[in-house]
C-alpha positions, 0 to 999 in steps of 0.5 A: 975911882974917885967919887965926889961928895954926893956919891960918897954920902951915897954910899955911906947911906947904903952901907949904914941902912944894910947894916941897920937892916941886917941888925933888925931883921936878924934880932940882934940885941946889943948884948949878943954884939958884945959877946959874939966875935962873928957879929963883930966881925960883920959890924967893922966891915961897914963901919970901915967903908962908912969911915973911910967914905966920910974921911974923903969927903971934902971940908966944904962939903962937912962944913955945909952939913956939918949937923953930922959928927963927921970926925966922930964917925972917921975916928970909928974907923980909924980906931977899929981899923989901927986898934983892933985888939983895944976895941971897945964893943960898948962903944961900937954897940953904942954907935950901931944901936943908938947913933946909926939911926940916927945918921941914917935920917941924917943922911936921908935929908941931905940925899932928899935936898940934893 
């Protein structure tokens, strides 16, 4: 299916706030991603989805909002996805703990404008 550019940021949102939600109301600190494979495993799922959704949005649109480290957040992905066994879990848990909610209220403003 192709989506356009509203869809996509649609559902990068939906997959940052389930991960947000699913991280806070299971207490889980930066230090237990760092050290338990199970939650790093749960981490790359939405952050492959968000990745992958932000790689094929169009280049107007990335200019238009361009307050947003897309390229950043496409490279997440692309470093989890061709080098896994060289992941660095700081910074995966960099982005989980400090940059997604970040890009959540990014995100918010754009749908909100739209």
């Amino acid at each position: 299916m192709k989506y356009s550019d509203r869809q996509r940021v649609q559902k990068i949102y939906e997959n940052a706030t389930k991960l947000n939600s699913y991280i806070l109301e299971n207490k889980i600190e930066k230090e237990d991603l760092l050290k338990e494979f199970s939650l790093q495993w749960l981490v790359t799922t939405p952050l492959y989805n968000i990745g992958e959704h932000v790689y094929n949005l169009s280049d107007d649109y990335k200019k238009a909002h361009s307050e947003i480290q897309w390229s950043m957040i496409a490279g997440v992905r692309h470093r989890l996805v061709h080098d896994y066994d060289g992941t660095n879990w700081n910074i995966i848990a960099e982005v989980v703990f400090e940059e997604l909610p970040v890009l959540i209220s990014q995100l918010e403003k754009i749908l909100d404008a739209e």
